[in-house]
C-alpha positions as a Python dict, from the first residue, in 0.01 Angstrom:
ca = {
    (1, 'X'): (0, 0, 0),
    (2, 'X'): (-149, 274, 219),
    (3, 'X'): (-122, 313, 562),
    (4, 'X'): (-333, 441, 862),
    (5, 'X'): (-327, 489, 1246),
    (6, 'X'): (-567, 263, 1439),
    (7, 'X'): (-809, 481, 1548),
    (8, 'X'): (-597, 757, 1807),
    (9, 'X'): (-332, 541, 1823),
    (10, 'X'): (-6, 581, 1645),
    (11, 'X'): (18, 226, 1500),
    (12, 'X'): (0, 247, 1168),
    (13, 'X'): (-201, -43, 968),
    (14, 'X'): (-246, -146, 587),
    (15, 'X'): (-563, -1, 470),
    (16, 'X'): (-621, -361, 312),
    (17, 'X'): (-555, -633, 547),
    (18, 'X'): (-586, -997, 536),
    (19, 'X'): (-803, -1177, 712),
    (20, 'X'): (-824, -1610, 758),
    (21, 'X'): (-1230, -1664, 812),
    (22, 'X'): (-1297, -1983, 679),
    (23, 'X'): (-1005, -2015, 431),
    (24, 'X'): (-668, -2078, 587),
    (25, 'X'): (-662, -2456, 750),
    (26, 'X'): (-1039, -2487, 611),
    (27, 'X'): (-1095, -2418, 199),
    (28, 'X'): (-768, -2355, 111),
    (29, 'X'): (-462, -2609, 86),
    (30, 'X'): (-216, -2522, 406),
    (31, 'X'): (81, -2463, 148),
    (32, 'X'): (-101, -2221, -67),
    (33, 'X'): (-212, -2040, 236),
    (34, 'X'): (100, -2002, 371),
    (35, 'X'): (206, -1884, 22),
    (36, 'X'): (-59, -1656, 24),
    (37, 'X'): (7, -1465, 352),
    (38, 'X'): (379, -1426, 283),
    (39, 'X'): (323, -1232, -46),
    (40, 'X'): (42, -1036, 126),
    (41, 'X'): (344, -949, 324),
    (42, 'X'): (570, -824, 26),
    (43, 'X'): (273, -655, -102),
    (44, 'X'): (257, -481, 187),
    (45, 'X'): (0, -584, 382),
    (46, 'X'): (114, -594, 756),
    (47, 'X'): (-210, -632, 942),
    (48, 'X'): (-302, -1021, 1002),
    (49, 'X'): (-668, -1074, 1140),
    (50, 'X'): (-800, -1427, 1284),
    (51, 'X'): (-992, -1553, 1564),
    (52, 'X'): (-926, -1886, 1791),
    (53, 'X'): (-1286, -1946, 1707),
    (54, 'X'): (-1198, -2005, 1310),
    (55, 'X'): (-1187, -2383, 1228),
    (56, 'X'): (-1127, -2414, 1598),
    (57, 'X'): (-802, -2312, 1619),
    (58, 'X'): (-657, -2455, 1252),
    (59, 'X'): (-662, -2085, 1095),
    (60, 'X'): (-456, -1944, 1370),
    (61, 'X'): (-225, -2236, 1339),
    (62, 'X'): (-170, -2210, 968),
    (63, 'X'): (-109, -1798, 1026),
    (64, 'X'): (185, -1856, 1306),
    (65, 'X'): (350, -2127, 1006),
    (66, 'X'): (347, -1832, 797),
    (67, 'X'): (416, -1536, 1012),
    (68, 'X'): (715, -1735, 1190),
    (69, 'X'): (955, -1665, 959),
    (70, 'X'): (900, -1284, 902),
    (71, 'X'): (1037, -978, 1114),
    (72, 'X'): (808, -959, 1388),
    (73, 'X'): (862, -597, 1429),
    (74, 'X'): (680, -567, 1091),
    (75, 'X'): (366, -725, 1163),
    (76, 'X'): (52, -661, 1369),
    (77, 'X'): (-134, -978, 1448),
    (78, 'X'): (-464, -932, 1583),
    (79, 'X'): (-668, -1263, 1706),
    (80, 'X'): (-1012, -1278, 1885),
    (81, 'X'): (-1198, -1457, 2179),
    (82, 'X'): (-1512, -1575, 2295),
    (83, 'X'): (-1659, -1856, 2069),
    (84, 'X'): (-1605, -2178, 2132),
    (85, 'X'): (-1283, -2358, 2099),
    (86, 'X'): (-1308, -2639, 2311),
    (87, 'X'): (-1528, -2857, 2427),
    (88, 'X'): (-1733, -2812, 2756),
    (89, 'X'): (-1833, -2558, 2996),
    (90, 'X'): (-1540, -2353, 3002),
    (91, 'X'): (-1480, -2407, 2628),
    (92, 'X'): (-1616, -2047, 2539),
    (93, 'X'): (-1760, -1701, 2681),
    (94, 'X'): (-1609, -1408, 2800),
    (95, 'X'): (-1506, -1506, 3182),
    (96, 'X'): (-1137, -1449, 3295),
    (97, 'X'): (-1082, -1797, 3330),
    (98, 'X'): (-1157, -1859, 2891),
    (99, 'X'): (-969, -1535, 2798),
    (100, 'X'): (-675, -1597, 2971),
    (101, 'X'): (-676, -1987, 2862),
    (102, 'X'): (-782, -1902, 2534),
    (103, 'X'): (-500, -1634, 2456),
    (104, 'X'): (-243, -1862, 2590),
    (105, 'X'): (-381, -2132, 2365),
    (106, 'X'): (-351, -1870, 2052),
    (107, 'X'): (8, -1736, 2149),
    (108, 'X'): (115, -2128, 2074),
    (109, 'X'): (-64, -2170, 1754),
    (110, 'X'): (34, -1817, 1649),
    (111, 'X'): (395, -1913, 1765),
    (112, 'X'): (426, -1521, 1940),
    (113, 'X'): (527, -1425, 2282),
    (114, 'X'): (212, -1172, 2246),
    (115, 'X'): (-12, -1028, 2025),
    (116, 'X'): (-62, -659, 1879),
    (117, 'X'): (-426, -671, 1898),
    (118, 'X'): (-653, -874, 2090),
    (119, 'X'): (-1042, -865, 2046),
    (120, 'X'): (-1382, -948, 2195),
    (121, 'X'): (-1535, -1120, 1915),
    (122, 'X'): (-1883, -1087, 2029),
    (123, 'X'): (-2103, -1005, 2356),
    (124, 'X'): (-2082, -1265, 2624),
    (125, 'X'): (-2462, -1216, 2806),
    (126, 'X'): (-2347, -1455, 3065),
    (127, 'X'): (-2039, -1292, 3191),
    (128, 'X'): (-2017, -959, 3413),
    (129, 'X'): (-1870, -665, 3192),
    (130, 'X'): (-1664, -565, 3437),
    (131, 'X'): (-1529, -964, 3472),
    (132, 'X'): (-1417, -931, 3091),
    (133, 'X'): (-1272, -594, 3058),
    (134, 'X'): (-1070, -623, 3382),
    (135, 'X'): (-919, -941, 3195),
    (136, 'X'): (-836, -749, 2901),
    (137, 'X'): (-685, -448, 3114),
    (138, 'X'): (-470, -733, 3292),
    (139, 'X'): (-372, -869, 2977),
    (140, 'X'): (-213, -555, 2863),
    (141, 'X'): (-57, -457, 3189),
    (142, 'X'): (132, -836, 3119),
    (143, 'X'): (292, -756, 2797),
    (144, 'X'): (66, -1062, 2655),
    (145, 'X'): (-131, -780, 2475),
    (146, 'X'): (-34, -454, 2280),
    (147, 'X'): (-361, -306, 2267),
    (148, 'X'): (-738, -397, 2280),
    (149, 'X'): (-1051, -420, 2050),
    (150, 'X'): (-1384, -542, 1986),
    (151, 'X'): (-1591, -712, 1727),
    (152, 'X'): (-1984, -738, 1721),
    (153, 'X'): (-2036, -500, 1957),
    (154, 'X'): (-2242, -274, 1703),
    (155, 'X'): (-2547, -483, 1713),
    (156, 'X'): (-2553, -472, 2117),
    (157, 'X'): (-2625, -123, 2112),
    (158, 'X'): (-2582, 75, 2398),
    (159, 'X'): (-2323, -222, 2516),
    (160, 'X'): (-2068, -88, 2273),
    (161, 'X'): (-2047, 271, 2404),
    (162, 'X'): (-2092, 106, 2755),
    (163, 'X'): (-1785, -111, 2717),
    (164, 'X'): (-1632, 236, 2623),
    (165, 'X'): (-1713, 458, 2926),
    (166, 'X'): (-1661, 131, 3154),
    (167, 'X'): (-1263, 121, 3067),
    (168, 'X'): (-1247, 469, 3078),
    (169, 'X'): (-1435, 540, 3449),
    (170, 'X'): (-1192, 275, 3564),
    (171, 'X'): (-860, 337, 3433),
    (172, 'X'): (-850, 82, 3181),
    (173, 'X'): (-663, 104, 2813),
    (174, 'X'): (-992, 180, 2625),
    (175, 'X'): (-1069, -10, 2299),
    (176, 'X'): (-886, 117, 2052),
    (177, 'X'): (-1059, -95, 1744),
    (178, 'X'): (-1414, -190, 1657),
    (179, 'X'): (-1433, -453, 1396),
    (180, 'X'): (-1813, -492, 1261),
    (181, 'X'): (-1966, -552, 884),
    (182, 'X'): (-1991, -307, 691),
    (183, 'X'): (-2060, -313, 328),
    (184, 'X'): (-2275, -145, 46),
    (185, 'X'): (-2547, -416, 122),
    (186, 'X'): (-2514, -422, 501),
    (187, 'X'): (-2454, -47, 688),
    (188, 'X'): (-2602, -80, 1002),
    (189, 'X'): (-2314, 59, 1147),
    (190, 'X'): (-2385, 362, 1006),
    (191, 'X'): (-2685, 425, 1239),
    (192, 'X'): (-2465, 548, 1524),
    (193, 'X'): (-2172, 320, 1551),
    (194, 'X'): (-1959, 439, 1319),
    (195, 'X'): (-2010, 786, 1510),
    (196, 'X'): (-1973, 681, 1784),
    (197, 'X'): (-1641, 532, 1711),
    (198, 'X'): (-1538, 888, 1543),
    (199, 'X'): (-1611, 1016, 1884),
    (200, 'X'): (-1377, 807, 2105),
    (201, 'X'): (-1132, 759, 1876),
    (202, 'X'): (-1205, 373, 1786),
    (203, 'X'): (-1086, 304, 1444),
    (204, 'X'): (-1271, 46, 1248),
    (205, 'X'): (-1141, -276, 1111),
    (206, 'X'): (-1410, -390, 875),
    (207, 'X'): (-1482, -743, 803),
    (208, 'X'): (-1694, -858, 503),
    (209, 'X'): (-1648, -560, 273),
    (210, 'X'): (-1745, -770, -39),
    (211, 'X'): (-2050, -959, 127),
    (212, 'X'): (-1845, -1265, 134),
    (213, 'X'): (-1855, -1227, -274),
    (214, 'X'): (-2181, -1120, -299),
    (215, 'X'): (-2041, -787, -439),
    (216, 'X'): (-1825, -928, -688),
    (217, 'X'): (-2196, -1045, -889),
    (218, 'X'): (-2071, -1376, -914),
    (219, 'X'): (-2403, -1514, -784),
    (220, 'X'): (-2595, -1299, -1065),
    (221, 'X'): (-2926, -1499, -1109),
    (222, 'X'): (-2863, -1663, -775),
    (223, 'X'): (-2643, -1892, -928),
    (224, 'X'): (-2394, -2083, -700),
    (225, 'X'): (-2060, -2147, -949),
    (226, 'X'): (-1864, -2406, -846),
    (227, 'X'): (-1577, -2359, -658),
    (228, 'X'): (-1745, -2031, -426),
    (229, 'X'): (-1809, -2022, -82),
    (230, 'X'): (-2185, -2125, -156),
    (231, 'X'): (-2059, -2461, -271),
    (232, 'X'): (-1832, -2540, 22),
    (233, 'X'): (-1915, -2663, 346),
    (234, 'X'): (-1918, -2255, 445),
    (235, 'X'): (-2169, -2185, 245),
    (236, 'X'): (-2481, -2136, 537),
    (237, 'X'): (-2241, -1835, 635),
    (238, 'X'): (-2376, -1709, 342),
    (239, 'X'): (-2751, -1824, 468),
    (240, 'X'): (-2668, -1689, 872),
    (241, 'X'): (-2575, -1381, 781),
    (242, 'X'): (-2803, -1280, 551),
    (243, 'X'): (-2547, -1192, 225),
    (244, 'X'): (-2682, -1448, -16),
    (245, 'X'): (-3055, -1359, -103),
    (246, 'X'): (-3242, -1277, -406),
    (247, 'X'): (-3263, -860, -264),
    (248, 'X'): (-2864, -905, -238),
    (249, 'X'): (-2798, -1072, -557),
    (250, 'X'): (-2994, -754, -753),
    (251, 'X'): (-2812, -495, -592),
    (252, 'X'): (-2505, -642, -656),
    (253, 'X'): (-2625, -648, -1033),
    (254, 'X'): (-2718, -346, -1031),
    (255, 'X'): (-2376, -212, -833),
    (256, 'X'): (-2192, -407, -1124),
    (257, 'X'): (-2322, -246, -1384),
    (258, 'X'): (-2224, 77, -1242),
    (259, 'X'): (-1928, -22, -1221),
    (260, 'X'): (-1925, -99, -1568),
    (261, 'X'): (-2054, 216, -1664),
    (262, 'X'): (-1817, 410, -1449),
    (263, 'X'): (-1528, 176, -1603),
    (264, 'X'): (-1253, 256, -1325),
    (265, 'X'): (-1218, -95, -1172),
    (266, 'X'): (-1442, -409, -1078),
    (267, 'X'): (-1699, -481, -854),
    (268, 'X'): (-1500, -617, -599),
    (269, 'X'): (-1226, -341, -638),
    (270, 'X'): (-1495, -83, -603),
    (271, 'X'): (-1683, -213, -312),
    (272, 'X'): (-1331, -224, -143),
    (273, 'X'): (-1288, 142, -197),
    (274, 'X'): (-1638, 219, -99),
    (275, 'X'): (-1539, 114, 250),
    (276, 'X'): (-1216, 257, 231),
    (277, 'X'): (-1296, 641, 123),
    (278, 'X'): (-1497, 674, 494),
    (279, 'X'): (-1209, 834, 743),
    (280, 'X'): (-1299, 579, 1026),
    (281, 'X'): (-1150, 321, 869),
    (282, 'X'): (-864, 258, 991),
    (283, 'X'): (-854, -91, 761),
    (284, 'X'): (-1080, -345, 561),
    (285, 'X'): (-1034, -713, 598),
    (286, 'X'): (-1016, -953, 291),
    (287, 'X'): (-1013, -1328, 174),
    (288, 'X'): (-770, -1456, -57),
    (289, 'X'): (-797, -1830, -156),
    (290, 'X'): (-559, -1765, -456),
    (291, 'X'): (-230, -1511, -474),
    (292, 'X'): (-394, -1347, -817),
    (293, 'X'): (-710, -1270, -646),
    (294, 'X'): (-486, -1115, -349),
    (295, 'X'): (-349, -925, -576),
    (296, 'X'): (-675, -806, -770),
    (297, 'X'): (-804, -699, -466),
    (298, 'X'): (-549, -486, -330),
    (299, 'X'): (-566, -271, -669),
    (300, 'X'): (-828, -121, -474),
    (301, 'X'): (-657, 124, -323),
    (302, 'X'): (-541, 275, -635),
    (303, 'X'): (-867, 378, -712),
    (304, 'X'): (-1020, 763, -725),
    (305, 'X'): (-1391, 818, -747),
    (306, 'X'): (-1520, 1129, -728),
    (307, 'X'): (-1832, 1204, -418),
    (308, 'X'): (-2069, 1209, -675),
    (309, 'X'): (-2000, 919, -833),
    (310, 'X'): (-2041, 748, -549),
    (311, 'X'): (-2379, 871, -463),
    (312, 'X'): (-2413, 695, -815),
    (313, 'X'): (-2314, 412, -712),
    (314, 'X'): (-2507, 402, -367),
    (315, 'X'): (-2831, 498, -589),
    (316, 'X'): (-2758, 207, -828),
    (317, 'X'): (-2725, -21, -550),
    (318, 'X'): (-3087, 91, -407),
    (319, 'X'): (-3262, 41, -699),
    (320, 'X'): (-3259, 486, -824),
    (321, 'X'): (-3068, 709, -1025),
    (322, 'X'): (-2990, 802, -1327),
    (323, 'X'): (-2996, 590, -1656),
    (324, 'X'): (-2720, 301, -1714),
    (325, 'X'): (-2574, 351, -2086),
    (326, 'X'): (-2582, 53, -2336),
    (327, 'X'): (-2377, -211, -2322),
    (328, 'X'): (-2317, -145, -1961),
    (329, 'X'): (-2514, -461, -1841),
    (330, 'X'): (-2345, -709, -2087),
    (331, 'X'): (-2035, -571, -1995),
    (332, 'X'): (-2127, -635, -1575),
    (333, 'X'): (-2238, -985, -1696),
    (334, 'X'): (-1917, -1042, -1847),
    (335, 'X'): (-1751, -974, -1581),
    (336, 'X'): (-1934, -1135, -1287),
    (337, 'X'): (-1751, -1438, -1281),
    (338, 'X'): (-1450, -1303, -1077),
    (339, 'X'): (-1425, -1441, -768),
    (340, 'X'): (-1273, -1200, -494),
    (341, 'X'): (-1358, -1365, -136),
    (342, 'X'): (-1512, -1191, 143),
}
């Protein structure tokens, strides 16, 4: 496993890291997830990402079972707030009442005294800005919270350089994590941003680099295998965020037979390094419903690909460049059938 610093800071973070979105204490069995997140940990992997949000609570819960047992020291937990985890008015948003409720709430179910990273998961419209981040600063100053972050933020442009120049006008610890989607079928970020997070220091933490599985060309022909996330009662994830349509599904068949031609890894290993070879990344989160597809996945950061290979790859992907060889698409089809979450 490689490591990097989060953003300026000197905390140093699995390029790869796990994350629990709609697998542990929803699709996958509680024992295999715990199974799963321990040898994460012995493969090196020591950067943990959930939200209280995620199966309302249950996928924190099933994390602290797991984490409980290894060297805290080791591991950097990082856990999110703002949806809704309970029920009525105070049951979500960004106020200081939620966040400070809310993170106590998560400290139980994550069975910690604190936590190493703790995030806004998304814009609050109904909350003052300088309500929230004075929360967050508080939280730190309490020893509750190692250091800050946000998630979302990139599609609230100007908020997330705002939020930015906000902590740093007052005093506060300014975030030191951004955690948006970024993938080879969704780069919005890369319209400012990712920039922008370059600029301040703000390393990214990079959730859905796979599409949830789009990538991996397991939906080739818009099929929907049993057993996938568009079979389980997550699959209109795949319908709200826009990953699973018919423009999707071709680039991803088109990215797989690149990756067949270029013949240094699959789909799902290559999209991973994709998001990996840009130098703001500080780490990119995946899903692992099984310990062999954990274990696929992370073979993606043994990979070297040349620049211009990936402008290949990037070309393929939109549909222009240069000829595919034969064979190239039988051997993508072959392979399409590997199922590498998130």
């Amino acid at each position: 496993m490689n490591y990097r610093r989060l953003g300026r800071t000197g905390l140093k973070v699995s390029e790869i890291s796990l994350g629990s979105w709609t697998t542990y204490g929803g699709s996958v069995d509680n024992t295999d997830a715990i199974a799963i997140v321990r040898k994460a940990f012995d493969l090196g992997i020591n950067l943990f990402d959930t939200a209280d949000v995620y199966v309302r609570g249950a996928a924190e819960s099933v994390l602290g079972e797991a984490l409980h047992v290894l060297p805290r020291e080791q591991i950097v937990i990082a856990t999110k707030c703002m949806g809704r985890v309970w029920d009525g008015p105070l049951g979500a948003g960004l106020s200081r009442k939620h966040i400070f409720d809310a993170l106590d709430q998560s400290l139980k179910r994550l069975r910690t005294d604190y936590v190493d990273l703790y995030q806004l998961h998304a814009p609050d419209k109904d909350t003052p800005l300088e309500e929230t981040l004075r929360a967050f600063e508080d939280l730190v100053r309490s020893g509750k919270v190692r250091y800050v972050g946000y998630s979302n933020y990139n599609r609230s442009a100007p908020l997330d350089r705002k939020v930015l120049e906000h902590q740093k006008l007052k005093g506060y610890d300014v975030m030191v994590s951004s955690q948006p989607r970024w993938n080879l079928l969704d780069r919005q970020v890369e319209t400012g941003h990712a920039a922008l997070c370059k600029k301040w220091g703000v390393g990214m933490i990079v959730y859905s680099p796979l599409a949830q599985g789009v990538l991996t060309n397991k939906y080739a022909g818009m099929a929907k295998p049993e057993g996938t996330r568009a079979t389980s009662k997550f699959g209109h994830f795949l319908e709200a965020e826009k990953a699973l349509t018919p423009e999707n599904v071709a680039k991803s068949e088109r990215f797989a037979v690149w990756a067949a031609q270029h013949g240094g890894g699959t789909p799902a290993q290559l999209a991973l390094a994709w998001v990996l070879k840009h130098d703001v990344v500080s780490s990119a989160i995946i899903g692992a419903t099984r310990i062999a597809q954990l274990e696929e996945n992370l073979k993606a950061s043994e990979l070297k690909v040349s620049a211009a290979d990936w402008k290949r790859a990037e070309a393929a992907v939109a549909g222009r460049g240069t000829k595919l060889r034969a064979g190239a698409k039988a051997k993508a089809a072959s392979g399409k059938r590997r199922r590498p979450a998130r």
